[in-house]
TORFI-239437 format. One line per field, with one value per residue: residue in three letters; y, x, z of N, C-alpha, C in turn. Coordinates in steps of 0.001 Angstrom, whole numbers, plus 524288, in hexadecimal, padded with zeros to 5 digits. Layout:
N
residu ALA/...;
nyy Y/...;
nxx X/...;
nzz Z/...;
cayy Y/...;
caxx X/...;
cazz Z/...;
cyy Y/...;
cxx X/...;
czz Z/...;
This chain:
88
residu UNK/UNK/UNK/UNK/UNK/UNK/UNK/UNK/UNK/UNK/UNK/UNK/UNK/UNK/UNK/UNK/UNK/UNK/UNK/UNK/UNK/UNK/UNK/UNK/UNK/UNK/UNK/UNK/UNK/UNK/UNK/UNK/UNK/UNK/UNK/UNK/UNK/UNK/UNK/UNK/UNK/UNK/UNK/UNK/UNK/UNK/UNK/UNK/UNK/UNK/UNK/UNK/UNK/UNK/UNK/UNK/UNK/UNK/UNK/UNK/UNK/UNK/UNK/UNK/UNK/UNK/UNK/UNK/UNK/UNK/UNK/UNK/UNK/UNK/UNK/UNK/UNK/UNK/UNK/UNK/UNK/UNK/UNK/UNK/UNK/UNK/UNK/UNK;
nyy 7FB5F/807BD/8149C/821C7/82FE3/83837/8429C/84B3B/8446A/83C2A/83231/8264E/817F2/80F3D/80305/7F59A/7F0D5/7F94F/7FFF5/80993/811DA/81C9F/8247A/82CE2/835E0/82D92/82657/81D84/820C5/81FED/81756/81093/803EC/7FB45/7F297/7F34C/7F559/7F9F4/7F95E/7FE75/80273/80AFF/808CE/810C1/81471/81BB9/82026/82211/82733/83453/83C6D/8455B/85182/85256/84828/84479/849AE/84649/83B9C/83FDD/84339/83A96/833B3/83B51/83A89/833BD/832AE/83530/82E68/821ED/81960/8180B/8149E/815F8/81345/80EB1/8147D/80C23/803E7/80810/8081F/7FD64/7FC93/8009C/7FBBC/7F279/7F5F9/7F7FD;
nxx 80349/80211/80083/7FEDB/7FFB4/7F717/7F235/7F15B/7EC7F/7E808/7EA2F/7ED4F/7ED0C/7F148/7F294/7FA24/7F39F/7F022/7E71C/7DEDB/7DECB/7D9B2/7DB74/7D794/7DB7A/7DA5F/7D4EE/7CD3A/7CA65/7C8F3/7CB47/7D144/7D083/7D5D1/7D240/7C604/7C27C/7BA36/7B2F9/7AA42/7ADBC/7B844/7C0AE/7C2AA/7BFF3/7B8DA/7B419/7A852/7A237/7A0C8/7AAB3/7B58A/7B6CA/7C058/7C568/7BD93/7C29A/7CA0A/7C896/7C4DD/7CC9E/7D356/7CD13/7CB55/7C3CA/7BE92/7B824/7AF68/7AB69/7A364/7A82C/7AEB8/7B03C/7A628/7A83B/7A4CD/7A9C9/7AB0F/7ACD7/7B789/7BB03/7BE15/7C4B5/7CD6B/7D121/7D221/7DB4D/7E37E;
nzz 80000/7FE79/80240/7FE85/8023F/7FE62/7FEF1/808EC/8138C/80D4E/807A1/7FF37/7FE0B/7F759/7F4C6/7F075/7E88A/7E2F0/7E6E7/7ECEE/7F924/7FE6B/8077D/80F7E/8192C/82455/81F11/815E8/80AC0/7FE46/7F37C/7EBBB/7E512/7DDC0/7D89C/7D958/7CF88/7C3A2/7B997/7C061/7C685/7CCA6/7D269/7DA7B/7E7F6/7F1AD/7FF56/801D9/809E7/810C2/8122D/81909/8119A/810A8/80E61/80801/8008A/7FCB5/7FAE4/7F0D8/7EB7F/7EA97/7E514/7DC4B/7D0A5/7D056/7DA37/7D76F/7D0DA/7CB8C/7CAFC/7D548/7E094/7ECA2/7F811/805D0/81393/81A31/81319/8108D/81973/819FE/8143C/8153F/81E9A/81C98/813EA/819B3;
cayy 80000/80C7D/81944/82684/832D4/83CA0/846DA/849A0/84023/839CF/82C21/82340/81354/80AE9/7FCBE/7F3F1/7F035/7FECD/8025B/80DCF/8111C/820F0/8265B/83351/834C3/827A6/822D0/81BF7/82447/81F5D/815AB/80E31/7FDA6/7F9FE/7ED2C/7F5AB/7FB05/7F711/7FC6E/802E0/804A3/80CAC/80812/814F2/81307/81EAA/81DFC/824ED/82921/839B6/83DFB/84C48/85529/84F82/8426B/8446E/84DC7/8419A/83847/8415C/843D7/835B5/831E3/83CDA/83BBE/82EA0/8346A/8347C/82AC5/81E2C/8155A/8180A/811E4/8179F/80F3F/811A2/8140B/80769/7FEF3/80937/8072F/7F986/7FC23/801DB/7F690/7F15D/7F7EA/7F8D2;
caxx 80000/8032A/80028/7FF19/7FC39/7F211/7EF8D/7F156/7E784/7E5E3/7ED86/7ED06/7EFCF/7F1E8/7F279/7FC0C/7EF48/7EE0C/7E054/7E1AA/7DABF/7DBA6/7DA01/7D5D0/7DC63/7DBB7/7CF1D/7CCC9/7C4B8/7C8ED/7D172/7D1AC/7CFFE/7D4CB/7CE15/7C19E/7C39B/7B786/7AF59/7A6A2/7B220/7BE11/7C393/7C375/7BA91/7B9D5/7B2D3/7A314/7A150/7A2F3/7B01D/7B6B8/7B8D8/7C679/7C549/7BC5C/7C62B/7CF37/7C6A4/7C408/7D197/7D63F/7CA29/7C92D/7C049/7BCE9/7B5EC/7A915/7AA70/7A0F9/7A975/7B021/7AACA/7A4DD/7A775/7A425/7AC85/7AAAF/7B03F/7BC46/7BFBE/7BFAF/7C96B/7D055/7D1F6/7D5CF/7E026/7E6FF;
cazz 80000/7FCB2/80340/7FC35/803E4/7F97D/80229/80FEC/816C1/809EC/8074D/7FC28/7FEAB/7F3A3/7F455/7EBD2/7E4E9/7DFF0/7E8BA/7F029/7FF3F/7FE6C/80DE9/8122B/81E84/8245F/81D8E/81100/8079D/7FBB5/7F0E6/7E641/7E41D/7D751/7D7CD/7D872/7CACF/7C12A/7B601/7C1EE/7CC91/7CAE7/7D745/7DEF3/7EBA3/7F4E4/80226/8012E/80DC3/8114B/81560/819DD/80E4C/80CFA/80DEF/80279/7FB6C/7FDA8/7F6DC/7EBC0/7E872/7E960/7E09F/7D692/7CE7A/7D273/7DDB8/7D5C4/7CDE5/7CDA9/7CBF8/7DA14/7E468/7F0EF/7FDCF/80BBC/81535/81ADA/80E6B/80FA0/81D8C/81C81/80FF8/818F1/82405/81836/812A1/81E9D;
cyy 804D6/81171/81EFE/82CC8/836D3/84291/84602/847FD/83D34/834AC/826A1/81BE5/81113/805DF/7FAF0/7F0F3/7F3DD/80045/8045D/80E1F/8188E/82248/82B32/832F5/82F9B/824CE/820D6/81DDA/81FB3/81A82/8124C/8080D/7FD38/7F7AF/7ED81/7F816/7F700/7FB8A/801D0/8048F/806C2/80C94/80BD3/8144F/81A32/81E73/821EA/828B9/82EE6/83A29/8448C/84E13/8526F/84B16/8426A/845E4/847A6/83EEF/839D4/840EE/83E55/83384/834CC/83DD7/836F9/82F00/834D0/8323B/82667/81A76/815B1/816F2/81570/81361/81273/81175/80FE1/8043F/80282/80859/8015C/7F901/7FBB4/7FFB5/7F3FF/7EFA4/7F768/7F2D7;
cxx 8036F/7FFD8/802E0/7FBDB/7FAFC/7F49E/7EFD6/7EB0E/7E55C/7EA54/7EACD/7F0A4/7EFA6/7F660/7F7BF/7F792/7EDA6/7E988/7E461/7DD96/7DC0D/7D928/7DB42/7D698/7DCCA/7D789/7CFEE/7C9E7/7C492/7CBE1/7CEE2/7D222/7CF39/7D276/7C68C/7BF89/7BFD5/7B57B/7AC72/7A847/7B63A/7C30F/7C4C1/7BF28/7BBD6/7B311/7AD0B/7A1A2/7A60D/7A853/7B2CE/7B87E/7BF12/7C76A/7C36A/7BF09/7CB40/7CE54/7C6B3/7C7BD/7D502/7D2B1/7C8DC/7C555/7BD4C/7B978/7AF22/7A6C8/7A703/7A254/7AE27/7AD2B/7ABCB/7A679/7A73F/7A992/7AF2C/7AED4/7B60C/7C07C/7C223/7C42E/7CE83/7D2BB/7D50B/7DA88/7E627/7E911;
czz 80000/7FDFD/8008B/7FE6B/7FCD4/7F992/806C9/811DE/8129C/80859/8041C/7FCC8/7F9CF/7F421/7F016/7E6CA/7E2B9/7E0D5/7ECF3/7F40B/7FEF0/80550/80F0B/816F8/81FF8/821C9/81726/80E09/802ED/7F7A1/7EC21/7E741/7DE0B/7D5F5/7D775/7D1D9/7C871/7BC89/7BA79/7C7B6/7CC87/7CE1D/7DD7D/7E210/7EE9E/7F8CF/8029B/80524/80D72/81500/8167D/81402/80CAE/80C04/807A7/7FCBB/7F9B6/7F948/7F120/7E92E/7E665/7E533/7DB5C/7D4D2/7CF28/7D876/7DE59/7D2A6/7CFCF/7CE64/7D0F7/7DDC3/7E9F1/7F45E/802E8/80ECB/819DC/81802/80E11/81504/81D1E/81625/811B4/81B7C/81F49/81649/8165E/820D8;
């Protein structure tokens, strides 16, 4: 694994499988699962539930334009902690 700080309080992990866990402060907002990738999935997930003004600015910037796209998937913040437990 591979850690990349962004932005202060912003930190990019990537895997040797090339999926990424992006974390706003210590939390998981956002990342990428290649193995997700389909006709109607583009692999980018980010986490649905409201967050402070920056958290959000976080997400936006790491997703782009992919932020409002359909083929990105919503998840709760549920299915990201336990990414989380996870990862770790």
């Amino acid at each position: 694994m591979k850690m990349t700080p962004l932005k202060a309080n912003l930190n990019l992990i990537t895997t040797s499988e090339g999926n990424e866990y992006l974390f706003s402060y210590k939390t998981l907002v956002a990342g990428y699962i290649s193995e997700d990738r389909d006709e109607k999935c583009n692999g980018y997930w980010f986490v649905s539930e409201s967050y402070s003004a920056t958290t959000t600015r976080h997400i936006k910037y790491y997703l782009e334009n992919l932020y409002t796209s359909e083929k990105t998937t919503k998840v709760t913040q549920s299915d990201a902690e336990m990414a989380q437990v996870a990862l770790m």
